[in-house]
ZABAMI-47393 format. One record per residue: x, y, z of N, C-alpha, C in turn; residue number from 1. Coordinates in steps of 0.001 Angstrom, whole numbers, plus 500000, padded with zeros to 6 digits. Layout:
> X; Y; Z; X; Y; Z; X; Y; Z; NUM;
...
! end
This chain:
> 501368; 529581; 495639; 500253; 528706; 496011; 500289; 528437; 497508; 1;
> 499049; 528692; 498260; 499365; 528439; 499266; 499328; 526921; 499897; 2;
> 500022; 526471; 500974; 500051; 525079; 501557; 499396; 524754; 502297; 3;
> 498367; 525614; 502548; 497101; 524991; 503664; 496159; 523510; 502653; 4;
> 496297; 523034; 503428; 495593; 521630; 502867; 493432; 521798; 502717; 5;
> 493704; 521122; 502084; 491785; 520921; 501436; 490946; 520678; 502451; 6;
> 489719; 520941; 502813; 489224; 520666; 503608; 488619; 518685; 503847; 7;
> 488426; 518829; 505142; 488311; 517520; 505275; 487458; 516305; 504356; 8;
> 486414; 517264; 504158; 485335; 516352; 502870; 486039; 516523; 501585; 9;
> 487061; 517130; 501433; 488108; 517359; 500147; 489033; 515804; 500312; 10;
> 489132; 515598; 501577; 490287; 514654; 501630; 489933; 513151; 500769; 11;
> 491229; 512454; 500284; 491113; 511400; 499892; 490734; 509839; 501588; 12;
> 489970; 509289; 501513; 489701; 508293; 502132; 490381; 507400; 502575; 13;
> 491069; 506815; 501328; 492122; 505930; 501415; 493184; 506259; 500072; 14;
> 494000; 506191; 500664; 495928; 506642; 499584; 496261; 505513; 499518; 15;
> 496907; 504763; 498201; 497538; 503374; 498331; 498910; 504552; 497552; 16;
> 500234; 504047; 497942; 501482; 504578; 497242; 501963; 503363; 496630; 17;
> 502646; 503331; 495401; 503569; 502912; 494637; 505024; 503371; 495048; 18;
> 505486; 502688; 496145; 507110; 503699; 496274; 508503; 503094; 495823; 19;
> 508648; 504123; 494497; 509429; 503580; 493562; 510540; 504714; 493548; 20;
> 511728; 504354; 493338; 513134; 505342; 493311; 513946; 504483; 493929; 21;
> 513756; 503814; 494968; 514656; 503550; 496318; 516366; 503351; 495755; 22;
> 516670; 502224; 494564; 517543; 502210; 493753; 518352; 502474; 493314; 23;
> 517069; 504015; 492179; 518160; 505123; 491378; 518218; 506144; 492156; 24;
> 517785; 506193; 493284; 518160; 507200; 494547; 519805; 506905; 494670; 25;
> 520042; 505709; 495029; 521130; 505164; 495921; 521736; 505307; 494757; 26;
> 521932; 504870; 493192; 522780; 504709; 492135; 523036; 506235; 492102; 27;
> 522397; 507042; 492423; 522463; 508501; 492009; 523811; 509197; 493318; 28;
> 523928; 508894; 494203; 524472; 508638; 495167; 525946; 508069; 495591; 29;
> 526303; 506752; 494488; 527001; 506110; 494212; 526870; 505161; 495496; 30;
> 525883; 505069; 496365; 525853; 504059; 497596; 525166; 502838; 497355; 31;
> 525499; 501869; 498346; 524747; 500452; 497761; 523319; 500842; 497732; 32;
> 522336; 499868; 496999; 520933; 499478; 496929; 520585; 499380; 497972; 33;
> 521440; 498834; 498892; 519961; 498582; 500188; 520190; 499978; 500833; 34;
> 520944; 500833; 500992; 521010; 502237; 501308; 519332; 503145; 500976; 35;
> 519287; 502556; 499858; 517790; 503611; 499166; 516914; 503001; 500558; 36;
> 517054; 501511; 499753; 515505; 501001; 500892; 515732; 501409; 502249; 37;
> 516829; 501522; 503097; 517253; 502494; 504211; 516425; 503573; 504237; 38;
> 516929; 504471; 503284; 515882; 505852; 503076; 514850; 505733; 503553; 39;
> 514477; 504575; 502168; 512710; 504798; 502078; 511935; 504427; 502814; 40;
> 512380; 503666; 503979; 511783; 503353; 505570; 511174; 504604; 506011; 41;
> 512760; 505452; 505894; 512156; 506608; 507165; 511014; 507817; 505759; 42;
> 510781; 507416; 504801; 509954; 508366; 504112; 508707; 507354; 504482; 43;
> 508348; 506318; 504898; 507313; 505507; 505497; 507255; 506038; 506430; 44;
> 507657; 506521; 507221; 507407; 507071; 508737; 507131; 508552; 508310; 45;
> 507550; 509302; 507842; 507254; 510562; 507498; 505577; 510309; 506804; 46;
> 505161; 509553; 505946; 504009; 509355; 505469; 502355; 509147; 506543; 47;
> 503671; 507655; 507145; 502595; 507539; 508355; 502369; 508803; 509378; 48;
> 503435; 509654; 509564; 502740; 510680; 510359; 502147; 511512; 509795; 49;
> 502217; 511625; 508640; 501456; 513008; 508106; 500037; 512296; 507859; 50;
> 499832; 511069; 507278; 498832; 510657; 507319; 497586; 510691; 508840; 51;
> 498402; 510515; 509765; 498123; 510300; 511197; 497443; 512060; 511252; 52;
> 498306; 512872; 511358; 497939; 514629; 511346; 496834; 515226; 510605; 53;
> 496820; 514387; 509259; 495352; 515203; 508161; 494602; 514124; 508688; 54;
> 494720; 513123; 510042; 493363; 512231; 509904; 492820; 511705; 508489; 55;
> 494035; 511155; 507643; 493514; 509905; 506536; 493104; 508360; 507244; 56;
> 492160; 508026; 506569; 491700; 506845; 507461; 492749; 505505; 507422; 57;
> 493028; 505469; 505743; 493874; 504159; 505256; 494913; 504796; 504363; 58;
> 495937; 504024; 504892; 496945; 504107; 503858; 497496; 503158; 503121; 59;
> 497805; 502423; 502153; 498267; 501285; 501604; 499481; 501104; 501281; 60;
> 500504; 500402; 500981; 501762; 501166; 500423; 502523; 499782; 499617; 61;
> 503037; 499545; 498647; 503154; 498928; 497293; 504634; 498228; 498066; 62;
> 505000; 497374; 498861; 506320; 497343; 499531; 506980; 496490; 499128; 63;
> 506856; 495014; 498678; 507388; 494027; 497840; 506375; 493273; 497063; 64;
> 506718; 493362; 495543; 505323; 493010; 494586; 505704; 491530; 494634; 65;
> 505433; 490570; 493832; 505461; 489326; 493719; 506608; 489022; 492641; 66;
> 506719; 490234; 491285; 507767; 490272; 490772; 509057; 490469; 491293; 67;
> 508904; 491036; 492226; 510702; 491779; 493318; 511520; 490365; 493933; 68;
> 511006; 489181; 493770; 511593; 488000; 493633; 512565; 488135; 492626; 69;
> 512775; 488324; 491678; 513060; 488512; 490243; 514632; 489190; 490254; 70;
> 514459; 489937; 491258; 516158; 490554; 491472; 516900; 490117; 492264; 71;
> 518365; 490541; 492067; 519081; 489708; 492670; 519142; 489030; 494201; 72;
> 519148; 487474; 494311; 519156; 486497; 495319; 519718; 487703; 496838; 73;
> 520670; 488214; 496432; 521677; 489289; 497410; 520507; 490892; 497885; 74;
> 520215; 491210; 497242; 519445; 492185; 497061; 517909; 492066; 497769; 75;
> 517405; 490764; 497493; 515881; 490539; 497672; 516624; 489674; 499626; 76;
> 517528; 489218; 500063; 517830; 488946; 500927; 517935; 489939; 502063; 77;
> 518541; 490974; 501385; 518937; 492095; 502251; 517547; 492806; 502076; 78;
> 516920; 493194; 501245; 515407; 493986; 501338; 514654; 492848; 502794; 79;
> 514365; 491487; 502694; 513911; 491019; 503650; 514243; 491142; 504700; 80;
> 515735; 490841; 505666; 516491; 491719; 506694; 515861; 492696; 507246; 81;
> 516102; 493675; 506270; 515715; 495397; 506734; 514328; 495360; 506771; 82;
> 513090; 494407; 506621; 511952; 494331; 506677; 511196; 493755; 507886; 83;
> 511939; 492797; 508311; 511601; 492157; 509493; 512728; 493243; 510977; 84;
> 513505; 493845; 510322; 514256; 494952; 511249; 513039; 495868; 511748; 85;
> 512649; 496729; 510660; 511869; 497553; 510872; 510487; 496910; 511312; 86;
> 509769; 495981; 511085; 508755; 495592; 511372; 508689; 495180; 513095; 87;
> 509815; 494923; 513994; 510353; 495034; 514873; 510294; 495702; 515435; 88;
> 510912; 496691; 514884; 511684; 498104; 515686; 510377; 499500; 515615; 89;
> 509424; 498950; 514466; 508247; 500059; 514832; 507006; 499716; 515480; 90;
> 506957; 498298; 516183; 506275; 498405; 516787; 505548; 499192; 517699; 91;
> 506140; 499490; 518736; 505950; 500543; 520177; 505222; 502083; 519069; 92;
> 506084; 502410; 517763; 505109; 503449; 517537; 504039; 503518; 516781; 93;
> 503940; 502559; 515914; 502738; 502739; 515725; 501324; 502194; 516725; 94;
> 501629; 500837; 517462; 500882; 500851; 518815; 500178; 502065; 519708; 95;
> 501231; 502838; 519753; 500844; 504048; 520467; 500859; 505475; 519666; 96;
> 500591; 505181; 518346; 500091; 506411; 517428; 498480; 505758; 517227; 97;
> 497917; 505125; 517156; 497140; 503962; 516990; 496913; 504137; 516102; 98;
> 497826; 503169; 515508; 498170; 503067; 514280; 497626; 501165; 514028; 99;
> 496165; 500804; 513100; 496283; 499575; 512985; 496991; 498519; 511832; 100;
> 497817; 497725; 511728; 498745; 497627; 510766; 498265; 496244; 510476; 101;
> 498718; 495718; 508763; 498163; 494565; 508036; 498543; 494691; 506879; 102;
> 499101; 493274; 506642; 500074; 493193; 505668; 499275; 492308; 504496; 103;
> 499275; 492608; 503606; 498391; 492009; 502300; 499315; 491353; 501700; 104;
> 498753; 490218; 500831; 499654; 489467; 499825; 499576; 488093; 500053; 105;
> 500500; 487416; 499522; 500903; 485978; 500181; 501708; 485569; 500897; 106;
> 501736; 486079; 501819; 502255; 485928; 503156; 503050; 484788; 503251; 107;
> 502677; 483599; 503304; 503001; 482221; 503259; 504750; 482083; 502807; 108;
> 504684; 482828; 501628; 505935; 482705; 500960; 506565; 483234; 501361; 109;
> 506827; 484159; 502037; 507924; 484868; 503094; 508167; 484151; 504205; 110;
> 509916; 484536; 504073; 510307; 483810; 505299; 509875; 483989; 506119; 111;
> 509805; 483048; 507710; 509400; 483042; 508878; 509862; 484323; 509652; 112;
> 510595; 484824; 509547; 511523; 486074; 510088; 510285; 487139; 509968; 113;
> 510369; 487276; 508957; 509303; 488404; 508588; 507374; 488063; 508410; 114;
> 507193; 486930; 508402; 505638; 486442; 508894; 505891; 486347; 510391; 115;
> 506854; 485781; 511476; 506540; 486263; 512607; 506081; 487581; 513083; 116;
> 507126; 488735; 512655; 507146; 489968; 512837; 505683; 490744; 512354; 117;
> 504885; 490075; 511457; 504222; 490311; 510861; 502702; 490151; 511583; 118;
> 502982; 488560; 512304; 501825; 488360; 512854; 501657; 489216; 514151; 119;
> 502405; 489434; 514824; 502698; 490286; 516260; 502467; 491138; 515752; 120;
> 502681; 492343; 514884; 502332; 493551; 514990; 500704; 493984; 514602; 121;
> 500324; 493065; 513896; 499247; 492542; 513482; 498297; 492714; 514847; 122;
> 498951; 491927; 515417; 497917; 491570; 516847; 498303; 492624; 517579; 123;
> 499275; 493117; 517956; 499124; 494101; 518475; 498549; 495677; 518687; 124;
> 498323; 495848; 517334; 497956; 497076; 517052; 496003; 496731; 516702; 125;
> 495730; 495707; 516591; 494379; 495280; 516053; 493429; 496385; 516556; 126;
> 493720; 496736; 517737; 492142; 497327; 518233; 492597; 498763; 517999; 127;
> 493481; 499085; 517538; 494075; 500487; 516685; 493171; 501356; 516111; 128;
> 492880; 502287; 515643; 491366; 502690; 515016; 491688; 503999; 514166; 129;
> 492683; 504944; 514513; 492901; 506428; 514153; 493181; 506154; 512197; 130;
> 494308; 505417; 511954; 494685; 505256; 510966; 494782; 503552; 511076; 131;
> 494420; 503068; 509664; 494363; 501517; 509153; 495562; 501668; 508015; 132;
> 496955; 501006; 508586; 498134; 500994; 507678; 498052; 499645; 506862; 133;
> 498241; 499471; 505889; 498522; 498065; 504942; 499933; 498380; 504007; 134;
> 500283; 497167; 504547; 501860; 496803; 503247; 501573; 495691; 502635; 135;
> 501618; 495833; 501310; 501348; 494870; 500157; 502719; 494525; 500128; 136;
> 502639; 492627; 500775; 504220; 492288; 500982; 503893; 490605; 499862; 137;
> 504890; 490278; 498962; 504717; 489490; 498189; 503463; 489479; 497372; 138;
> 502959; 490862; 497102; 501679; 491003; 496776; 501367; 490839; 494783; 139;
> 500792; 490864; 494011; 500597; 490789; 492957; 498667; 491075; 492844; 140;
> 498549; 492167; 491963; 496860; 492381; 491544; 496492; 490888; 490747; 141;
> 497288; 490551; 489724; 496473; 489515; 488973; 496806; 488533; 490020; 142;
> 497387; 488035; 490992; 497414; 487006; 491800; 496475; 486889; 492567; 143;
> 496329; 488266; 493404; 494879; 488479; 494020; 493187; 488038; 493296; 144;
> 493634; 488787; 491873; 491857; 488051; 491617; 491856; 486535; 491041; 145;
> 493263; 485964; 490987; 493198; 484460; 490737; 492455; 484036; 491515; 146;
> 493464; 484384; 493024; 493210; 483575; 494404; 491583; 483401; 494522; 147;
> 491131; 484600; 494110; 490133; 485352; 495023; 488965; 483989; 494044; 148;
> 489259; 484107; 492953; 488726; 483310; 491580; 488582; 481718; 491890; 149;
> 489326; 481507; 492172; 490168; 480172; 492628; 488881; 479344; 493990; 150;
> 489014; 480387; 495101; 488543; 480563; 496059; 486573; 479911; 495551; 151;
> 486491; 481321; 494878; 484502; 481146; 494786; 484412; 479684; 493621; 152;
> 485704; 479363; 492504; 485017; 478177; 491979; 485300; 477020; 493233; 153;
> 486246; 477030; 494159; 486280; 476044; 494956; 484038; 475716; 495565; 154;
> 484040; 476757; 496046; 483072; 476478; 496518; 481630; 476687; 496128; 155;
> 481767; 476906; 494828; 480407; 476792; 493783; 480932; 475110; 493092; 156;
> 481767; 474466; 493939; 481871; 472985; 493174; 481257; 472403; 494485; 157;
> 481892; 472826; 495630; 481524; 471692; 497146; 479852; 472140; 497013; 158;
> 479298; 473097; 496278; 477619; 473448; 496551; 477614; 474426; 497493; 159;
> 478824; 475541; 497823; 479066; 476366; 499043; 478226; 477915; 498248; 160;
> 478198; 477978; 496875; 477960; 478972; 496603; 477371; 479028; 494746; 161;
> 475993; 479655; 494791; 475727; 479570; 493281; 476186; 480435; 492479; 162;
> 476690; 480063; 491302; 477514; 481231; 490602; 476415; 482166; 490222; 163;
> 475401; 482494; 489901; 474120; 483039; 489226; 474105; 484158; 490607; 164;
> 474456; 483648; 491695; 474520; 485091; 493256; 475880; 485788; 493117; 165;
> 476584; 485445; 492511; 477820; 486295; 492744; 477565; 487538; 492282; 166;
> 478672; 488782; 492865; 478017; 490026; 492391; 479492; 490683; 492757; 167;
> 479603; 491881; 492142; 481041; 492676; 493089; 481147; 492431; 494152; 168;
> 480287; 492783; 494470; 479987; 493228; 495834; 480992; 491890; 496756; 169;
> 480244; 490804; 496630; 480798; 489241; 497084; 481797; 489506; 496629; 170;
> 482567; 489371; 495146; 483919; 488933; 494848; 484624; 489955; 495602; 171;
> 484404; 491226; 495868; 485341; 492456; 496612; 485625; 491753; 498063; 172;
> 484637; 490968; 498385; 484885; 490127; 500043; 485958; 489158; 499753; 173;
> 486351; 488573; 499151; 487826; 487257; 498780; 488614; 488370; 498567; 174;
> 488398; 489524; 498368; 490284; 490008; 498128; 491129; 490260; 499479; 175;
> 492201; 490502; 499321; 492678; 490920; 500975; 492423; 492103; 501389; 176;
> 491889; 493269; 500478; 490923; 494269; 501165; 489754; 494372; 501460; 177;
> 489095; 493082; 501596; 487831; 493283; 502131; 487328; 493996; 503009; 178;
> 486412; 494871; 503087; 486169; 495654; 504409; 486466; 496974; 504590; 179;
> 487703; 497212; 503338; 488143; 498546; 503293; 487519; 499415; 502129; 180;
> 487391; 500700; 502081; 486879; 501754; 500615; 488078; 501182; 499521; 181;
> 487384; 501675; 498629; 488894; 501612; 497417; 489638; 502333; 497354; 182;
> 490875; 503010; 496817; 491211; 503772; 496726; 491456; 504982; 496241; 183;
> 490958; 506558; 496771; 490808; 507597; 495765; 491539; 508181; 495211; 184;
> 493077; 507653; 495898; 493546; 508373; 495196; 495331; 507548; 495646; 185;
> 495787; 507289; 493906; 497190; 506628; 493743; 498354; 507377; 493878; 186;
> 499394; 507163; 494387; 500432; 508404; 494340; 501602; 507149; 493463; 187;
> 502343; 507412; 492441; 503667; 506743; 492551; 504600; 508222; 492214; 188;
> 505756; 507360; 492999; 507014; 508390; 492773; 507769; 507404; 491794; 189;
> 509131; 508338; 491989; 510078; 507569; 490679; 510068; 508197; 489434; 190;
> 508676; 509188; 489203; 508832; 509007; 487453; 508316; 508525; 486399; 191;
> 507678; 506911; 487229; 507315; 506189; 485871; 505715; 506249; 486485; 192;
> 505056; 506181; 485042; 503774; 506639; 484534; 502870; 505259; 484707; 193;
> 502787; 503984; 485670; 501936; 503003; 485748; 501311; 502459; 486846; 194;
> 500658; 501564; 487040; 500264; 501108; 488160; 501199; 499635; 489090; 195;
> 501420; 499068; 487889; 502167; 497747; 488138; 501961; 496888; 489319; 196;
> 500644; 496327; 488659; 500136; 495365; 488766; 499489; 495741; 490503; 197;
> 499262; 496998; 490577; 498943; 496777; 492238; 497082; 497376; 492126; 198;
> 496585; 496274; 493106; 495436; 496828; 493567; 494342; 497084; 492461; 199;
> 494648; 495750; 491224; 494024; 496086; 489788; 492639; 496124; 490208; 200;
> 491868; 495689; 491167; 490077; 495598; 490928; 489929; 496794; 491312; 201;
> 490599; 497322; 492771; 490199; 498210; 493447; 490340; 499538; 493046; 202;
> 491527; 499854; 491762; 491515; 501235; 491370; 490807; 501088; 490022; 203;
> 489614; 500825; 489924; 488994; 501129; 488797; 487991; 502969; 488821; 204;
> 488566; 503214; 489837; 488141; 505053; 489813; 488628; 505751; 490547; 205;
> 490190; 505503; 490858; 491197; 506094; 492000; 491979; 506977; 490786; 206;
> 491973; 508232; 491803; 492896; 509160; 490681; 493840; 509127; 491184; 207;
> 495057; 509218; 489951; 496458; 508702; 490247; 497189; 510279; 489714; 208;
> 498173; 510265; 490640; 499371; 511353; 490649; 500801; 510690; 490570; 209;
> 501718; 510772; 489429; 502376; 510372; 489497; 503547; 511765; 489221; 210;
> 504332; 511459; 490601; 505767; 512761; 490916; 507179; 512481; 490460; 211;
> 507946; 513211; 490219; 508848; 512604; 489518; 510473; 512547; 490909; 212;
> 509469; 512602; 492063; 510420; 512696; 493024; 511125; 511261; 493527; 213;
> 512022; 511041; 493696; 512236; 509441; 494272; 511712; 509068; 495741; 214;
> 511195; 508020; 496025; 510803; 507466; 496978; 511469; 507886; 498332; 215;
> 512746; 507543; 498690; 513369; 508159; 500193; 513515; 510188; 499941; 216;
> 513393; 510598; 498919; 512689; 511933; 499304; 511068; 512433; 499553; 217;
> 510887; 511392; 499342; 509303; 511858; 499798; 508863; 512300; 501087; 218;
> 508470; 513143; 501234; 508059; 513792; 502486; 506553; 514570; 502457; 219;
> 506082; 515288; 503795; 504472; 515681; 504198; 504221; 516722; 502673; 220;
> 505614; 517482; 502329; 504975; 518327; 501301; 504576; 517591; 500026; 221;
> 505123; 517375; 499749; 504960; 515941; 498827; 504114; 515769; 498376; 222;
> 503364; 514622; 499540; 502058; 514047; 500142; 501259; 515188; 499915; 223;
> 501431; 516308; 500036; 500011; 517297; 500535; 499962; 517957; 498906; 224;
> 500877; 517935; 498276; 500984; 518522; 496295; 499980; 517582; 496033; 225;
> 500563; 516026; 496457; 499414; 514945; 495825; 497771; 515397; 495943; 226;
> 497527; 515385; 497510; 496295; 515817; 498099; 495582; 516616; 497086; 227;
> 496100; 517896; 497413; 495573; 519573; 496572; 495497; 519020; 495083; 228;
> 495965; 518226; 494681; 495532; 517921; 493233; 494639; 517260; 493038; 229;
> 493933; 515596; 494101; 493097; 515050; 493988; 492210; 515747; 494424; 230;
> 492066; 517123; 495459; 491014; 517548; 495912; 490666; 518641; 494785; 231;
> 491373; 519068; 493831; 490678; 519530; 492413; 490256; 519226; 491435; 232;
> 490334; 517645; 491645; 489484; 517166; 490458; 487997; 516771; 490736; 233;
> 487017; 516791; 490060; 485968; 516070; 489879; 485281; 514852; 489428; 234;
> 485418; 514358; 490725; 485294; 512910; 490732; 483849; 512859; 490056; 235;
> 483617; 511829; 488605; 482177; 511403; 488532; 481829; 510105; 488469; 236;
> 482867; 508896; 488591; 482035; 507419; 488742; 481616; 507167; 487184; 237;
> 481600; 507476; 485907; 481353; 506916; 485056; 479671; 508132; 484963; 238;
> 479720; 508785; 485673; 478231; 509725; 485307; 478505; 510456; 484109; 239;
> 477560; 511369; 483713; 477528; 512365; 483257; 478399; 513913; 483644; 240;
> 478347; 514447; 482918; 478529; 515817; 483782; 477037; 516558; 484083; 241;
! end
């Protein structure tokens, strides 16, 4: 098969990843846990450039769900560390890949370490334009359409908004992707066959590839197996044939 990639109107729009292995990478290995998430940094940088090279517009990427609280106090400490490290330390390149970066979720609940780091790169890269990067950090899908829920009854009570006008269209504006396409196309690694819990409104017609490769091996070929598969299917929206 050859590896020349799909043509550009073939390409997916926006990629959100699920990047799952980091773990049973490292258990496979016999090295600590935070070793994987080590890895799976630099398979984030391998992504972002290949993304940057086929000119994908958005990339999304699944980085701490709202459940990943849930593991160990030691573990979810050291994942934060290496988060506000790297969020740091990649500034200068994605700035000057123009690369624009934005972190989804509930922010709030993360330590200051990593919402500083967060807001600076944020601002820095804003007027960025080539590629639009997002990390879903403390993120959760059913949390999102609470919020988002939460949000429009607040203000169909103050008289801000009649429920009888609401439409997708509006509720797609309260999520934290407002503004962006949905996504065409899901990648998870790892193996396992789900979505978990990410990006529930927005993939209601994103085709999903799931590889059985672990997360810190992921690399451009990878990425481009995913591609060549979404660019052979036939997308129809709920039409006919």
């Amino acid at each position: 098969m050859s590896d020349a990639m799909p043509s550009s109107s073939s390409l997916p729009r926006h990629i959100a990843i699920v990047m799952d292995g980091n773990r049973r990478w490292a258990r496979a290995r016999y090295l600590p846990q935070v070793e994987g998430h080590r890895q799976g940094v630099k398979a984030v940088q391998r992504t972002v450039e290949a993304c940057l090279e086929w000119q994908i517009p958005v990339l999304t990427l699944y980085t701490f769900s709202s459940e990943n609280w849930k593991r160990p106090a030691e573990e979810v400490s050291a994942l934060m560390n290496l988060l506000a490290f790297h969020l740091r330390n990649e500034m200068e390149f994605l700035a000057k890949g123009r690369v624009q970066f934005r972190a989804l979720g509930r922010l709030h609940e993360l330590p200051e370490s990593v919402r500083k780091h967060v807001r600076e790169l944020e601002e820095r890269t804003q007027e960025n334009t080539q590629l639009r990067f997002n990390i879903a950090l403390n993120y959760g899908g059913r949390q999102e359409l609470v919020d988002a829920a939460r949000g429009m009854v607040r203000d169909a009570l103050s008289g801000r908004l009649n429920p009888d006008e609401v439409t997708e269209e509006l509720f797609s504006q309260r999520l934290t992707t407002a503004g962006l396409a949905d996504p065409d196309l899901l990648i998870r690694t790892g193996g396992e066959q789900r979505i978990s819990n990410f990006l529930l409104w927005q993939m209601a017609y994103t085709e999903l590839v799931f590889l059985p490769v672990y997360w810190p091996d992921f690399d451009g070929g990878h990425l481009r197996q995913a591609i060549r598969d979404f660019a052979s299917r036939e997308r129809r929206f709920g039409a006919a044939v």
